[in-house]
N, C-alpha and C positions, 0 to 999 in steps of 0.2 A: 511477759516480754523478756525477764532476765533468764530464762530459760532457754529460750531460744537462741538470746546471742552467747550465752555462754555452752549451748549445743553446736552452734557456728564455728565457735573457736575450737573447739576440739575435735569436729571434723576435718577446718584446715587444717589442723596441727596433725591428727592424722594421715592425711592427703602427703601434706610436704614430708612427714617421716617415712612415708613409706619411699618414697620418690627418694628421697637422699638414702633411704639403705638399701635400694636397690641398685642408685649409681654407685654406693660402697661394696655392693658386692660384688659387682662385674667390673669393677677397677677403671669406672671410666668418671671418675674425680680423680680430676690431676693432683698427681703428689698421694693421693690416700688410696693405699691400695690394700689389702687384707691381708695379711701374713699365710703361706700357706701352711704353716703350722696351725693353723685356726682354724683354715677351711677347707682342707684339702686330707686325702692319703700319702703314703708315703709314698706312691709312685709322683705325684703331684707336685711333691719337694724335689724331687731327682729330679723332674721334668724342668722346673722353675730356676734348680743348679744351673743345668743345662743350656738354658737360655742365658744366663747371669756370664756363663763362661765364651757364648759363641758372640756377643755383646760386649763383650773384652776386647775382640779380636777387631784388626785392622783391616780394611780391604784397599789391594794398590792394584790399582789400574793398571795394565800393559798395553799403555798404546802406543801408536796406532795399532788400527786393528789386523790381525793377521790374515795373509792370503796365499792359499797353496792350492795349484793345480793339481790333478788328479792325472795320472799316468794313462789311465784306460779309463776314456770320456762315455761311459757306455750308459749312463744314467746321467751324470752331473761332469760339468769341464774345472768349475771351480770351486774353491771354498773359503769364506769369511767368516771369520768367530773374531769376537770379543771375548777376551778375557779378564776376569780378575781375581788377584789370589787372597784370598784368608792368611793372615799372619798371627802371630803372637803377640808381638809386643813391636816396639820401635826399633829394635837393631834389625829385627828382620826385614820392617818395611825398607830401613835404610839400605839393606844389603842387597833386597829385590832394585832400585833404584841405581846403587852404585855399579851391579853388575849387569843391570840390564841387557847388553848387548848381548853377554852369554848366554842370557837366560833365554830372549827372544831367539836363537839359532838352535840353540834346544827344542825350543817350542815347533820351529820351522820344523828341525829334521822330524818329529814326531809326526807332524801332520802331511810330510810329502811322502811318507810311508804308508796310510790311508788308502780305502778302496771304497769310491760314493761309493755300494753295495752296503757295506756297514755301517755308514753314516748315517742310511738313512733309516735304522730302529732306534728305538731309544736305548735299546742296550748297545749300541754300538756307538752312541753319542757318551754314553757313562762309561763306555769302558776308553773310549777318547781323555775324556776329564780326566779319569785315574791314572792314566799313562802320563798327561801335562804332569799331573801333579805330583808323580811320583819320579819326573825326569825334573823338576824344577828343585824336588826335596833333594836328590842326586847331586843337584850343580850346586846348588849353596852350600849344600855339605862336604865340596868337594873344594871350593874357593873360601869357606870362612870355618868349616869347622862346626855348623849348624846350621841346621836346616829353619828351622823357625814358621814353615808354612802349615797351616792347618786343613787347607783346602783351596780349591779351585773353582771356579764358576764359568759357564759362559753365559754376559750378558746376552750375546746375540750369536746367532746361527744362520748362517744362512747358504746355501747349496745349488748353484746355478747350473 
């Protein structure tokens, strides 16, 4: 009989150890997560940087959300994107915020220069993003002295 329960215990305790270094190895125990030094290659570290740096960054709304006609309705008459920009740190968020207005007629002229035709690839939606955000990095850096944006997103897209 003492055999059995102390073969019992060592099963559960095997059971629940395997279960807790399973949820330790895939990081999903809040708070305990595996160093990638430990678990990982070097591309794995770089990746893990990576995320540690893009998780830093702030994202600030520019609303409402923007809306520009199209010149020649030959596919689509109008356009609605959300944006939001990726920042550095807190002066940029502040600087996106203080000059809004500039930034939003920025944003305007970029998009009433658009042709639905391009819109509607995806390479014509990323090469859209990269134009915001490289007219957005333009205006901060031309009103404070730095730019501070790390990127651009659109939450929403949409093409009528």
């Amino acid at each position: 009989m003492k055999k059995i329960v102390i073969l019992s215990v060592l099963g559960t305790l095997l059971v629940v150890g395997s279960v807790v270094g399973t949820l330790f190895a895939t990081g999903s125990l809040p708070g305990l997560t595996p160093s990638p030094e430990l678990t990982g290659t070097e591309s794995d570290i770089e990746a893990s940087d990576a995320v540690a740096v893009r998780a830093a960054s702030a994202y600030v709304p520019l609303d409402p959300a923007f809306v520009a006609t199209f010149a020649n309705p030959s596919v689509a008459q109008f356009l609605q994107v959300s944006i939001e920009v990726a920042v550095d740190g807190k002066s940029a968020e502040d600087a996106i915020k203080r000059h809004g207005p500039v930034i939003r007629n920025s944003i305007v002229m970029v998009l009433s220069r658009q042709s639905a035709e391009e819109l509607q690839t995806p390479k014509g939606k990323e090469q859209l993003r990269a134009q915001i955000r490289d007219e957005i990095r333009d205006t901060l850096s031309g009103l404070t002295g730095k730019s501070g944006v790390v990127d651009v997103y659109f939450t929403s897209f949409l093409m009528q």
